[in-house]
LUMBAKE-252392 format. One record per residue: residue number from 1; residue in one letter; x, z, y of N, C-alpha, C in turn. Coordinates in steps of 0.05 Angstrom, whole numbers, m for minus. Example, Ala and Ser with C-alpha at 12.3 -4.5 7.8 and 13.67 -1.06 7.14 Angstrom:
BEGIN
{pt 1; 'a'; {264; 156; m114}; {246; 156; m90}; {264; 156; m66}}
{pt 2; 's'; {257; 142; m45}; {273; 143; m21}; {258; 157; 1}}
END
This chain:
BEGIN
{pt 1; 'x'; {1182; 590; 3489}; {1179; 592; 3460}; {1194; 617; 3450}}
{pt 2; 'x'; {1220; 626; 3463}; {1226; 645; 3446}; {1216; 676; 3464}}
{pt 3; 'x'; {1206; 669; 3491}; {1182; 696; 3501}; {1164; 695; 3482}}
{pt 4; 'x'; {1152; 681; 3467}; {1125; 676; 3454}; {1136; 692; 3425}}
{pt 5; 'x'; {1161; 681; 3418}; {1171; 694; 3387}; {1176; 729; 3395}}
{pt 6; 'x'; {1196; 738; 3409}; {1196; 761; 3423}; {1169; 780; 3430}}
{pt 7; 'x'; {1145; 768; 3443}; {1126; 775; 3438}; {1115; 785; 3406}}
{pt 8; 'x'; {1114; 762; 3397}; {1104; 770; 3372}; {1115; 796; 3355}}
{pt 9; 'x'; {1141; 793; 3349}; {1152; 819; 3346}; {1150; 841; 3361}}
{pt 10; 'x'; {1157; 844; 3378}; {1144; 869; 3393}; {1106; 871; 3382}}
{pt 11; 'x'; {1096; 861; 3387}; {1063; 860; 3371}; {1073; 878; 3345}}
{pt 12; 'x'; {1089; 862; 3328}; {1081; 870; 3303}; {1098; 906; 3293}}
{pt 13; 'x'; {1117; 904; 3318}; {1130; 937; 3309}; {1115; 945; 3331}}
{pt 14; 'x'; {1101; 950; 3350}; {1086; 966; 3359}; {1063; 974; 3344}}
{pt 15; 'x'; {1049; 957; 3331}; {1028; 948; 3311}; {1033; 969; 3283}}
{pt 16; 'x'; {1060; 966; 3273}; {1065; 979; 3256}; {1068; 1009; 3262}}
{pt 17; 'x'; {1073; 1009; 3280}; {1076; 1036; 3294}; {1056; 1059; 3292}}
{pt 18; 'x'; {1035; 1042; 3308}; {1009; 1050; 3312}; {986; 1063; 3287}}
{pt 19; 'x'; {994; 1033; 3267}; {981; 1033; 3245}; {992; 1054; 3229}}
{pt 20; 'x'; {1018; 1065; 3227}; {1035; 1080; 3212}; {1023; 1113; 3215}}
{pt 21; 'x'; {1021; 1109; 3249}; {1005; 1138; 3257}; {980; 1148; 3253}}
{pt 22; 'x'; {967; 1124; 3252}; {927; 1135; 3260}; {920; 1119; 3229}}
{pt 23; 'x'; {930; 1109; 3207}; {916; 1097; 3187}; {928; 1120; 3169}}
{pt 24; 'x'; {920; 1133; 3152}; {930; 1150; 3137}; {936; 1132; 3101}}
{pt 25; 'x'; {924; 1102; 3103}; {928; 1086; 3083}; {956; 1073; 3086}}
{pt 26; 'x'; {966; 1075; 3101}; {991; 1060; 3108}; {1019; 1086; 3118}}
{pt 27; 'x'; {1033; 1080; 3094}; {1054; 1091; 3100}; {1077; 1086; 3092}}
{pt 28; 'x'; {1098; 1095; 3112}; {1131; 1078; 3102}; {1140; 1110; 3104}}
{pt 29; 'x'; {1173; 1102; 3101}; {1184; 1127; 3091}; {1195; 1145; 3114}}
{pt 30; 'x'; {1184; 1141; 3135}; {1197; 1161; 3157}; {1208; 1152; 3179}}
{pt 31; 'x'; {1226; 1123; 3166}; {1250; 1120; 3178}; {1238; 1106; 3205}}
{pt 32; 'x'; {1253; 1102; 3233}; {1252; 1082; 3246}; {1262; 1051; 3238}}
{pt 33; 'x'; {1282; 1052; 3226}; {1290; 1026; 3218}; {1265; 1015; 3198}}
{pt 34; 'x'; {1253; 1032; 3184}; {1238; 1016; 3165}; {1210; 994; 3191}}
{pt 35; 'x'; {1199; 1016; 3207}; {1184; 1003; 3221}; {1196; 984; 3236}}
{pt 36; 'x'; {1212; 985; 3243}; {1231; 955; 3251}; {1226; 942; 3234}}
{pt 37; 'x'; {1237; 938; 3209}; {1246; 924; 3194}; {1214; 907; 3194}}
{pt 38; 'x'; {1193; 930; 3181}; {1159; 915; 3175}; {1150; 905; 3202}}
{pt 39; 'x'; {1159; 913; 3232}; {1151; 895; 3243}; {1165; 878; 3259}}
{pt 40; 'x'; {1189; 876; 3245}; {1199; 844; 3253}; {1186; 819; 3232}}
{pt 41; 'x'; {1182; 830; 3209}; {1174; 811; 3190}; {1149; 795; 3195}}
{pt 42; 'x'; {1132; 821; 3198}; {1100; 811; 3211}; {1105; 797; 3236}}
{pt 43; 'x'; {1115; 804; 3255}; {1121; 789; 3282}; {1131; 760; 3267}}
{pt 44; 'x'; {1153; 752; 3256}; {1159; 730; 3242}; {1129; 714; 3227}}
{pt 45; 'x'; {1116; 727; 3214}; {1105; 711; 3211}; {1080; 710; 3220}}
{pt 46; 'x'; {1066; 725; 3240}; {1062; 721; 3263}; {1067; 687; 3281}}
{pt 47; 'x'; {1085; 684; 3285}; {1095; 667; 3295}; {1110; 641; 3279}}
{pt 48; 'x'; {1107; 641; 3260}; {1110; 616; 3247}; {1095; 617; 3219}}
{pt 49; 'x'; {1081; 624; 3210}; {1061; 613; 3184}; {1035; 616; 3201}}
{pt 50; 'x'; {1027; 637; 3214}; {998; 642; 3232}; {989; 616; 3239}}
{pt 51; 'x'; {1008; 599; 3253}; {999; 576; 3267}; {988; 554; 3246}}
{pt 52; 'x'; {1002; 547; 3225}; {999; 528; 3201}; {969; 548; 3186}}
{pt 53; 'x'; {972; 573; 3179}; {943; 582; 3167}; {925; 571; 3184}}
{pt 54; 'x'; {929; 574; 3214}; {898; 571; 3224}; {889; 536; 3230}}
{pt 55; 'x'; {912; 523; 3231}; {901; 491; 3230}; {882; 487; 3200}}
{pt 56; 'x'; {908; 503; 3183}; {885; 498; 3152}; {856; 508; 3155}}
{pt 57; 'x'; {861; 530; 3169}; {827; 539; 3161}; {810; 538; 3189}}
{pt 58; 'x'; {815; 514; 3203}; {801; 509; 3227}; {768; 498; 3224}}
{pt 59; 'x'; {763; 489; 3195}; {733; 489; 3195}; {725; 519; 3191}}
{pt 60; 'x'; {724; 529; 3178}; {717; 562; 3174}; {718; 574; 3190}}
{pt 61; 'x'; {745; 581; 3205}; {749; 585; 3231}; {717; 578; 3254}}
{pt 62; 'x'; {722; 551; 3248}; {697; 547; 3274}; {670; 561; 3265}}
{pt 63; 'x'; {665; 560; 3244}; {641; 567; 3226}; {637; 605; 3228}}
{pt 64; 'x'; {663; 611; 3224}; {666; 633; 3237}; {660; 648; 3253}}
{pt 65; 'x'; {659; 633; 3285}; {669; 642; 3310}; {697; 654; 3308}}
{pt 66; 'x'; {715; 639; 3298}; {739; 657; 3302}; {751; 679; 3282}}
{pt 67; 'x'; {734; 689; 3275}; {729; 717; 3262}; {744; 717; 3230}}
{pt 68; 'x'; {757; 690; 3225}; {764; 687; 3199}; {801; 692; 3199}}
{pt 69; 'x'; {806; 690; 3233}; {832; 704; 3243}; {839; 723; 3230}}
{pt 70; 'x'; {819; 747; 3225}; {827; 770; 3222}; {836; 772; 3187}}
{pt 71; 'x'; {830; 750; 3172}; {835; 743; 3150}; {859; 740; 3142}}
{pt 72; 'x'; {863; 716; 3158}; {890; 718; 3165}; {917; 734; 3173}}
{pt 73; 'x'; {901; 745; 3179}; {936; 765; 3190}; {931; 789; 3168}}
{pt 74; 'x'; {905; 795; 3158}; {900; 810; 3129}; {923; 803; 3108}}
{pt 75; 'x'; {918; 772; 3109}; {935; 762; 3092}; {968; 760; 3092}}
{pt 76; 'x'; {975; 758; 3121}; {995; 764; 3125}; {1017; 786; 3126}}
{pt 77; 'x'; {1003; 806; 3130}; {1006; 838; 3127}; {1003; 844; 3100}}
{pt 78; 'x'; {994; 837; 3074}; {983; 842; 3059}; {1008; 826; 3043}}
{pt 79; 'x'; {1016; 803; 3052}; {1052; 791; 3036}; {1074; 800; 3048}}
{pt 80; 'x'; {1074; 816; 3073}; {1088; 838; 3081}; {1094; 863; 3061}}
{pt 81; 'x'; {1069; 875; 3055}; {1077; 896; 3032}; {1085; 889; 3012}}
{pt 82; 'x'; {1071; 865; 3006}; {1086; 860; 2971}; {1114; 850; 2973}}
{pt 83; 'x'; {1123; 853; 2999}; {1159; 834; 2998}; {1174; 867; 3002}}
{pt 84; 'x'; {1162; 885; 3017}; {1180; 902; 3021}; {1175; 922; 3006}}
{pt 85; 'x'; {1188; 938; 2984}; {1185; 957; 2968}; {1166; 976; 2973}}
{pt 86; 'x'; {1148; 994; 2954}; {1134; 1009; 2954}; {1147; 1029; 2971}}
{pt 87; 'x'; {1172; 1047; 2955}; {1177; 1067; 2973}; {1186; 1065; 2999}}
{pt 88; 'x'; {1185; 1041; 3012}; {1189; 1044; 3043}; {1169; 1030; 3061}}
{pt 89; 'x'; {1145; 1021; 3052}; {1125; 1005; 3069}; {1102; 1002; 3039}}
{pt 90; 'x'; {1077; 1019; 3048}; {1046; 1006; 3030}; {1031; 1001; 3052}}
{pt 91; 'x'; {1009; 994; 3046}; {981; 992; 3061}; {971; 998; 3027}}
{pt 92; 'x'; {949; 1020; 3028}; {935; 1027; 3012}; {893; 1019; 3006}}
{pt 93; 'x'; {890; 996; 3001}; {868; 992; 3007}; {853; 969; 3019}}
{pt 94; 'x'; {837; 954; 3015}; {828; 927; 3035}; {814; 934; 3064}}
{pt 95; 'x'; {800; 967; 3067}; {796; 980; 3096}; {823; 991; 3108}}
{pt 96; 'x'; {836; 999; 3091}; {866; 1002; 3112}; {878; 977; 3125}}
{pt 97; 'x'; {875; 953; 3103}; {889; 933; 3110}; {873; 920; 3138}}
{pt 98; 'x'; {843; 915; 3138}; {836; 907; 3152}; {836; 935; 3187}}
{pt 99; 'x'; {844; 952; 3182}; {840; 967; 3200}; {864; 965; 3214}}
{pt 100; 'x'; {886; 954; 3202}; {910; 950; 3211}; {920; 921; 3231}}
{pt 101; 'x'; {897; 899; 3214}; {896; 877; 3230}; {884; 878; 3244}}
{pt 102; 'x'; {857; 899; 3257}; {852; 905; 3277}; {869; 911; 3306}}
{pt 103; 'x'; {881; 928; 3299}; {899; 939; 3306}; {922; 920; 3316}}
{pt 104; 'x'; {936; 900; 3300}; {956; 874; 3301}; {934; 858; 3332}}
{pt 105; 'x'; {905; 863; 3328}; {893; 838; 3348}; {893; 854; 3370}}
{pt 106; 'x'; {892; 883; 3365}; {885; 892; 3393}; {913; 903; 3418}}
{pt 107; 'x'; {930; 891; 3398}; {964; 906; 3412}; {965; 871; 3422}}
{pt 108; 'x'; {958; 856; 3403}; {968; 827; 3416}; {946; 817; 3446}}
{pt 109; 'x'; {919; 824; 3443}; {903; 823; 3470}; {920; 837; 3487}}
{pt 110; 'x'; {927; 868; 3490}; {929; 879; 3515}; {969; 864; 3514}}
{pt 111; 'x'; {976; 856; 3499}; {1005; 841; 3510}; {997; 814; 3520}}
{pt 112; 'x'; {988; 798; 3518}; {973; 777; 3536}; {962; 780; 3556}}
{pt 113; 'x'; {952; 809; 3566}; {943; 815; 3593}; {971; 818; 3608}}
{pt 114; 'x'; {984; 832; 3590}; {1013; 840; 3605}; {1041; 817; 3617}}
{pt 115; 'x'; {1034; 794; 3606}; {1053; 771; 3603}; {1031; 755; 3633}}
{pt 116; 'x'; {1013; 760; 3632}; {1001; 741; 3660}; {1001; 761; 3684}}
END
């Protein structure tokens, strides 16, 4: 359980990392600590609201194929910026935002290859 929490964080500051570099919609103020800071948060909730969103929306989800995930962590990322001040963490946009939770799914696949 707490490899799984650890995981997640690492996901979400690598994630932020990533996203910070190649999304030109998303930007914090420079610092390293700030990308810590946004991806411990996301990793947090990552790892404890993620699980409760997706039981809620497990019909849609199925209706989906899955695909309503990405909603989710939209959404999650998206109460990330509104908690942490403008001048040190935005996402600018609902294609930045979603390009970012791309990005959150595809750091968390290749860390699941890496843990087996």
């Amino acid at each position: 359980m707490i490899a799984n929490l650890i995981t997640k964080i690492i996901v979400g500051i690598v994630s932020t990392g990533l996203a910070e570099y190649f999304i030109s919609g998303v930007t914090t103020d420079g610092s390293f600590k700030t990308i810590l800071l946004v991806g411990l948060i996301i990793g947090l909730l990552l790892f404890f609201i993620r699980p409760i969103l997706k039981l809620m929306t497990l019909p849609i989800r199925i209706i989906t194929l899955n695909l309503f995930t990405i909603v989710i962590i939209m959404a999650l990322i998206f109460i990330t910026d509104v908690f942490i001040p403008d001048t040190r963490f935005q996402v600018n946009g609902l294609i930045n935002l979603l390009y970012f939770s791309l990005i959150v799914v595809g750091v968390e696949i290749m860390t699941s290859f890496l843990k087996k």
